[in-house]
C-alpha positions as CSV (number, residue, x, y, z in Angstrom):
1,X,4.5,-71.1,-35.7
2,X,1.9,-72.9,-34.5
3,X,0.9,-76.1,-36.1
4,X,-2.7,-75.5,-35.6
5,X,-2.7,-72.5,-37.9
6,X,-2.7,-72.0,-41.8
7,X,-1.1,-68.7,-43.1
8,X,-4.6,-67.2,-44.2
9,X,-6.0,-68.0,-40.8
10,X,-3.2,-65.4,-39.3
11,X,-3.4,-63.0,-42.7
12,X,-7.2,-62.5,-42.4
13,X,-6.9,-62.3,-38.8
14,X,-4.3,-59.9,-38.9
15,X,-6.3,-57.7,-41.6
16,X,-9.9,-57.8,-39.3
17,X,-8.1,-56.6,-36.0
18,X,-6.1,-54.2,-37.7
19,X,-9.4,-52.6,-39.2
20,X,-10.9,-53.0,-36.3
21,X,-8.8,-51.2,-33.7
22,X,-8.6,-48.2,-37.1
23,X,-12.4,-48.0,-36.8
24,X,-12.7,-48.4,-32.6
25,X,-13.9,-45.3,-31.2
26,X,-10.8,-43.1,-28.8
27,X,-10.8,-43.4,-25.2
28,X,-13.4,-41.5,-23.4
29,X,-12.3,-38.4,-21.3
30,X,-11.7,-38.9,-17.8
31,X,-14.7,-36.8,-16.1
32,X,-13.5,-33.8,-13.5
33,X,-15.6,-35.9,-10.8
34,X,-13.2,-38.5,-11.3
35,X,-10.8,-38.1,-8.3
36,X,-8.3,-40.8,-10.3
37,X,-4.9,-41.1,-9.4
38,X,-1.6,-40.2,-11.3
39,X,-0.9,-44.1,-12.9
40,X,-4.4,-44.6,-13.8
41,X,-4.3,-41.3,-15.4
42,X,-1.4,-42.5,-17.5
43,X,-3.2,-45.9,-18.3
44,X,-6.4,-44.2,-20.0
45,X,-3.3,-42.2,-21.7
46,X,-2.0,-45.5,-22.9
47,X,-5.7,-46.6,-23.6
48,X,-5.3,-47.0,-27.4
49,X,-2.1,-47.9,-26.9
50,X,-3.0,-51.1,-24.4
51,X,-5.9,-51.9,-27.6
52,X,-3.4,-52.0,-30.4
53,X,-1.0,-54.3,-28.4
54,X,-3.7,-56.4,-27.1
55,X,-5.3,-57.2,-30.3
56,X,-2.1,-57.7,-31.9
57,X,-1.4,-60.2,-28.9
58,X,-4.2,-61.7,-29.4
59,X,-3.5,-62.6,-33.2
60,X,-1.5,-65.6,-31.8
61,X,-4.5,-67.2,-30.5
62,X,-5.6,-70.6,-31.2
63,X,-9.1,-70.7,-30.5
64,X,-11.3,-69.5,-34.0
65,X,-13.9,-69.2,-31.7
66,X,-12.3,-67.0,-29.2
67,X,-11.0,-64.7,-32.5
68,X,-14.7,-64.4,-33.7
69,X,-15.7,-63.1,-30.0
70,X,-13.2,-60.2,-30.6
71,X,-14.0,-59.6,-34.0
72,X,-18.0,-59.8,-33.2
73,X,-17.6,-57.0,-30.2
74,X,-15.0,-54.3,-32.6
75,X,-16.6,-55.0,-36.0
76,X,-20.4,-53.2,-35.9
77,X,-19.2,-50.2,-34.5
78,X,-20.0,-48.7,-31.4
79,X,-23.4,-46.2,-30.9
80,X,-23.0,-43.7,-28.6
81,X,-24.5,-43.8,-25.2
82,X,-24.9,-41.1,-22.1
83,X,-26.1,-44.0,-19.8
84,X,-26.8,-48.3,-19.4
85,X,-29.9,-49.6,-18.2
86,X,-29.8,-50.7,-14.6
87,X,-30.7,-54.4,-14.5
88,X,-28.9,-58.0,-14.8
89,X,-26.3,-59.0,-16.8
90,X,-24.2,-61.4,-17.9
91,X,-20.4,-60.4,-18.1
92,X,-17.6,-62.3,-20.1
93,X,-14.2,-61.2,-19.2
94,X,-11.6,-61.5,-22.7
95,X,-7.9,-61.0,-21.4
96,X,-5.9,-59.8,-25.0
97,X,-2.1,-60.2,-24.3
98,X,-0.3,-60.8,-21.4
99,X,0.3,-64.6,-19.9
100,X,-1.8,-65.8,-22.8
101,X,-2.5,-64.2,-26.1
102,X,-6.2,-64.3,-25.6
103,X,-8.5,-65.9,-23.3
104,X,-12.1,-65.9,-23.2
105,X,-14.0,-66.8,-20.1
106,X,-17.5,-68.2,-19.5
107,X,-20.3,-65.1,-18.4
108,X,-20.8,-64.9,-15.1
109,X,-23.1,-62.3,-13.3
110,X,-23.1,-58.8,-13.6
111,X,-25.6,-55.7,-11.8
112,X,-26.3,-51.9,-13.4
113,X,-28.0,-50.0,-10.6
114,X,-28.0,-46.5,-9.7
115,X,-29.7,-45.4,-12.9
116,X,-26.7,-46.4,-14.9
117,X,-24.3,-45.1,-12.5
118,X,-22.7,-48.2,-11.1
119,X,-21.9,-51.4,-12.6
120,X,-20.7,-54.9,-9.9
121,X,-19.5,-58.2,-11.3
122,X,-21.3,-60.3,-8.7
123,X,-20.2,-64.1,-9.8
124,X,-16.7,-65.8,-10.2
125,X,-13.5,-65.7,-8.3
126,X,-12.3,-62.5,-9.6
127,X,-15.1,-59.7,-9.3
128,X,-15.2,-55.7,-9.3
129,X,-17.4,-52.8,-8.9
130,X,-17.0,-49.0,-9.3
131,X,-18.5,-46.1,-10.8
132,X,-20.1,-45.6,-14.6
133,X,-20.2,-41.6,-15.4
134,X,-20.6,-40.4,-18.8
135,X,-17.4,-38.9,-20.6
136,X,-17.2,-37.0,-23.9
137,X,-17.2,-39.1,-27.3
138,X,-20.4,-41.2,-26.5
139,X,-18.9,-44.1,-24.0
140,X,-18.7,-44.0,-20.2
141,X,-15.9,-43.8,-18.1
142,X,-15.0,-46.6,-15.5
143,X,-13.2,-46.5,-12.2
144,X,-13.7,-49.2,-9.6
145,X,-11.8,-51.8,-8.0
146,X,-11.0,-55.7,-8.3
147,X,-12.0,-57.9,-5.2
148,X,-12.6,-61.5,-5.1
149,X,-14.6,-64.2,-4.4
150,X,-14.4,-64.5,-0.8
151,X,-14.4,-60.3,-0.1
152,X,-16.5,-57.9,0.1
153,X,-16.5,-55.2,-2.6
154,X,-13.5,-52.2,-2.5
155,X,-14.2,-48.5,-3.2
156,X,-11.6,-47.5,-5.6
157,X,-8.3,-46.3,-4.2
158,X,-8.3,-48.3,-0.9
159,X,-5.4,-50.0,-2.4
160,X,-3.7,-49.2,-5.5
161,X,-3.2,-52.3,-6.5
162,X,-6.6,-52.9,-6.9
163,X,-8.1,-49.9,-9.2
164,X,-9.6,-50.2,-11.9
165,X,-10.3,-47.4,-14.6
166,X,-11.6,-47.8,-18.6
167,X,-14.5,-47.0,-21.0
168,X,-17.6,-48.5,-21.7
169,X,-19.2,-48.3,-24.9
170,X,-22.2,-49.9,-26.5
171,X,-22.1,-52.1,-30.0
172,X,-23.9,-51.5,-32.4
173,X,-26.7,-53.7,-33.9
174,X,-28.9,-55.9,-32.0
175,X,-29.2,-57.8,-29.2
176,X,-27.7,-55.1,-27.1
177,X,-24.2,-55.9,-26.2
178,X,-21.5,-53.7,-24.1
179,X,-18.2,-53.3,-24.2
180,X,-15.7,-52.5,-21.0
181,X,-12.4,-51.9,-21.5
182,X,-10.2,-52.1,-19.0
183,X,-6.5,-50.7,-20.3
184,X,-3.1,-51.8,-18.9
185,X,-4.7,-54.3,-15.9
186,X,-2.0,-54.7,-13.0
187,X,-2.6,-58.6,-13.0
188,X,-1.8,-61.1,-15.9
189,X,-2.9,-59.5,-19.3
190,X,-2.2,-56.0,-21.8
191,X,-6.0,-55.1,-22.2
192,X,-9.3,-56.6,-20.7
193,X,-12.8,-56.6,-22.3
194,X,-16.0,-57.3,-20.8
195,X,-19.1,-58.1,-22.9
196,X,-22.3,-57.1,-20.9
197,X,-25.4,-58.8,-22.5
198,X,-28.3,-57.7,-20.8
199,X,-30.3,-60.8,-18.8
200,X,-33.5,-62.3,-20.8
């Protein structure tokens, strides 16, 4: 065990993820205008599934700081939404699991346009963009594709390996804050979360 934890540090952490994966919301429906394919079908199948083990991951974490991010995006709640304001953003990628138990990037740019209906990561050397449509349950659904720095942005399904699919939902309280989920990623981690904080 880790020398840089104390036993209640891992049994309180342990008792707020476990309350708070009970209390998140199920993954949204996949809409019928949602032309997904067959193994992103299976991974918003999986999606509570790629939470639980994420978060559970992520209890071996180090960083307090990084453990209170978690808990502050799962602990209010979510309020249910049928759209997000278009308008700018700033986006923190959170990998649970994977290579590393948790790890918490700095924000970096993020764009809502279409009337809520699209959603780009314009900043950093991993970015994405797709598609926001609503989905029963009050969340959005997500599909879209990862691209990096130096490329221009992919239309989900021009290579497989690239797709993208997950829910958005909005926490509740205020400031307004977002949550992405990104289940099962193909690259390094169990389950992504993106924070969207709108731009002041």
């Amino acid at each position: 065990m880790s020398r840089f934890f104390r036993l209640p540090d891992i049994a309180l952490f342990a008792a707020a993820l476990f309350g708070l994966s009970m209390m998140a919301p199920l993954a949204c429906e996949v809409p019928n205008a949602a032309a997904i394919d067959q193994f992103d079908g299976d991974r918003m199948t999986g999606f509570q599934t790629a939470r639980y083990r994420g978060l559970a991951e992520a209890l071996l974490a180090e960083s307090r700081e990084d453990r209170a991010l978690i808990s502050g995006l799962f602990a209010p709640g979510t309020t249910p939404i049928s759209g997000i304001p278009d308008g700018d953003y700033r986006c923190r990628t959170i990998k649970l699991g994977g290579l590393l138990p948790l790890t918490a990037y700095t924000p970096f740019a993020c764009t809502i346009s279409g009337d809520g209906t699209m959603i780009e990561k314009q900043t950093g050397s991993q970015r994405f963009s797709g598609h926001l449509l609503p989905s029963d349950g009050g969340a959005m659904f997500y599909y879209g594709a990862l691209h990096y720095g130096d490329e221009q942005p992919m239309d989900y399904g021009a290579d497989a390996e690239r797709n993208q699919v997950g829910c958005l939902y909005k926490v509740s309280g205020k400031p307004a804050r977002y949550r992405l989920e990104l289940p099962f990623p193909r690259f390094e981690s169990t389950h992504d979360v993106i924070e969207l904080i709108p731009a002041r």
